[in-house]
C-alpha positions in Angstrom: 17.0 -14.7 19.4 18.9 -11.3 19.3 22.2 -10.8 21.0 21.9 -7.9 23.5 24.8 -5.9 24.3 25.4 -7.0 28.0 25.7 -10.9 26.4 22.1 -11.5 27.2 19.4 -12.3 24.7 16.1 -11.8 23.3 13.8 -13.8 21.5 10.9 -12.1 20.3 7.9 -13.3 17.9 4.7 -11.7 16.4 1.6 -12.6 14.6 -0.8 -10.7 12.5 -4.2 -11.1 10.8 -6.3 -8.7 8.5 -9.7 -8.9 7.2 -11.3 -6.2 4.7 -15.2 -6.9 4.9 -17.9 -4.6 2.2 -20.0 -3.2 4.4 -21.9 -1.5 1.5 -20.9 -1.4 -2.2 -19.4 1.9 -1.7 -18.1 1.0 2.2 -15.8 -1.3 3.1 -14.4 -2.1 7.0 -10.9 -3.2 6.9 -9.4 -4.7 10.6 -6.2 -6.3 11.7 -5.2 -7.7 15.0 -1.1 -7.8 15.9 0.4 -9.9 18.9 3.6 -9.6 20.0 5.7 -11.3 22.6 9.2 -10.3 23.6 10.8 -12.5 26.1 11.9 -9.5 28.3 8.6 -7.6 28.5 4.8 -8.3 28.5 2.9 -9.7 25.5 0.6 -7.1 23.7 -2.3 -7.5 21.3 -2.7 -4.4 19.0 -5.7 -3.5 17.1 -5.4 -1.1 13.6 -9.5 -0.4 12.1 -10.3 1.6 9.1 -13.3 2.0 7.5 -12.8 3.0 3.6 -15.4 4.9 1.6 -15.4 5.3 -2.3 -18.3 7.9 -3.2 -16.8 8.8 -6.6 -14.6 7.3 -9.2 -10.8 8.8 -7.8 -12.3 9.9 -4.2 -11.8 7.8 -1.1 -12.3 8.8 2.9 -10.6 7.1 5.7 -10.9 6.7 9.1 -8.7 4.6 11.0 -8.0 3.9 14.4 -4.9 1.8 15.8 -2.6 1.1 18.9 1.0 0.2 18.4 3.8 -0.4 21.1 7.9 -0.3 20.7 9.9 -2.0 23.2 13.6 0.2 23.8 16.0 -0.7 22.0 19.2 -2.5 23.2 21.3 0.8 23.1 18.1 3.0 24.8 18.5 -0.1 27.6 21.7 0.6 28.1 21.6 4.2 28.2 19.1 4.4 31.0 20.9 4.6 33.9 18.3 6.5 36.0 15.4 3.5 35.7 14.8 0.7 33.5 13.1 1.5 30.2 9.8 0.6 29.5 8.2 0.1 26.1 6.1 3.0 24.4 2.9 2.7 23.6 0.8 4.5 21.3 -2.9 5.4 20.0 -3.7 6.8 16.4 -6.8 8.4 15.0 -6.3 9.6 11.1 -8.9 11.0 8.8 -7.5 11.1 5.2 -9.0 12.1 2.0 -7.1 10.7 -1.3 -7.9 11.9 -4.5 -6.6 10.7 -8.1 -5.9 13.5 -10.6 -5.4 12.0 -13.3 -4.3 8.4 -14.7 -0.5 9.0 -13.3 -1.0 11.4 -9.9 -3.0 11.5 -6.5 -3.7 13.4 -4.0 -4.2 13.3 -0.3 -5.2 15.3 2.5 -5.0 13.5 6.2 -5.7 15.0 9.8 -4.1 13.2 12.7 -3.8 12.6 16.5 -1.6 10.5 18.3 -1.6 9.9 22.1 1.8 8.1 23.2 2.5 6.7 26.9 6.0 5.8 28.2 7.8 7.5 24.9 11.3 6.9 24.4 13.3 9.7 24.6 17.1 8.8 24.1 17.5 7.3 27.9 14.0 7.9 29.7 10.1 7.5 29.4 8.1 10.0 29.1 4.7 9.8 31.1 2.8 11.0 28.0 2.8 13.1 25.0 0.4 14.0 22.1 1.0 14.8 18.3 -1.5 16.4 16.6 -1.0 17.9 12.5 -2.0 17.7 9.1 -0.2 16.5 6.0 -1.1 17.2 2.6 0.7 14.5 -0.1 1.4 14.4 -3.7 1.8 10.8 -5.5 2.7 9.9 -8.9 2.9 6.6 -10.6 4.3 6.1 -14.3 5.1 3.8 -16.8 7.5 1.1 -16.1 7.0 1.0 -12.4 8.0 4.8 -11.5 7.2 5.7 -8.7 7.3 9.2 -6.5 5.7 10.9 -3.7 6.1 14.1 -1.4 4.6 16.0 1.3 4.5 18.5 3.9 3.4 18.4 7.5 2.4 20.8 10.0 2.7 19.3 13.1 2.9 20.2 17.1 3.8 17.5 19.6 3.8 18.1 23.2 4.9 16.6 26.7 1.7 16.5 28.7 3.8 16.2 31.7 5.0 19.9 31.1 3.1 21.2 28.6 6.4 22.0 26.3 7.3 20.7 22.5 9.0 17.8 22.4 12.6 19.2 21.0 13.2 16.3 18.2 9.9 16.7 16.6 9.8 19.4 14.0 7.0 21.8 13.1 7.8 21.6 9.4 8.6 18.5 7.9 8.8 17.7 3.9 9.1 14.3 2.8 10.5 13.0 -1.0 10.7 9.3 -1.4 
């Protein structure tokens, strides 16, 4: 149970299960299933599918598929004075190419799309809003457990409600972990 700010509380629990099955020696089908259950909000059951293709030594293509949800947090539930919050839900569609370079660096290219219903924004829902970008990534491993990766997305995300960008999601963003 978590200790909500108004002295109430929430107990919350979730289960997951993944299965990679070969399809073909070269194709493989990789599935998971995730339920949650939050004692203030409906239970959900969330599905995440990828299907993973090696056609070369180095080369692999995904496609994946998955929904998500995020119930507010306690600070977003206290913040909305207008209307409760509800959660967010989301869809995901990503098509990624990885590539190894060499024995220490890989590469990857991945197109997404992302269709979100009741997003949190600070102290509302949204009715709905889509992402859609590209990301190109850099990753290198080393010796000794090293371990390093960047990239760079170009992104737009819109409200569908008014057809404007949403105003905290950049354009431009560069990642360095």
């Amino acid at each position: 149970a978590t200790q909500m700010l108004d002295g109430g509380n929430r107990d919350t629990y979730g289960v997951f299960a993944q299965g990679d099955i070969v399809l073909l020696p070269k194709l493989r089908l990789n599935a998971g299933l995730r339920y949650d259950r939050y004692s203030d909000y409906d239970p959900t059951l969330n599905p995440r599918v990828a299907l993973l293709c090696d056609p070369w030594v180095g080369t692999t293509f995904k496609a994946i598929y998955g929904t998500a949800f995020r119930a507010p947090s306690f600070l977003e539930e206290n913040l909305a004075f207008t209307k409760p919050l509800v959660p967010e839900t989301i869809t995901t569609y990503e098509l990624i190419w990885e590539q190894r370079l060499n024995d220490h660096l890989r590469s990857s290219v991945a197109g997404f799309f992302n269709h979100m219903d009741d997003l949190i924004t600070f102290d509302r829902n949204l009715d709905s809003a889509e992402a859609k970008g590209v990301e190109l990534g850099l990753e290198g491993r080393w010796a000794g457990g090293w371990r390093g990766r960047v990239s760079y997305t170009l992104q737009a995300v819109e409200d569908l409600a008014t057809g404007e960008p949403l105003p905290d999601a950049p354009n431009h963003l560069v990642k360095a972990n």
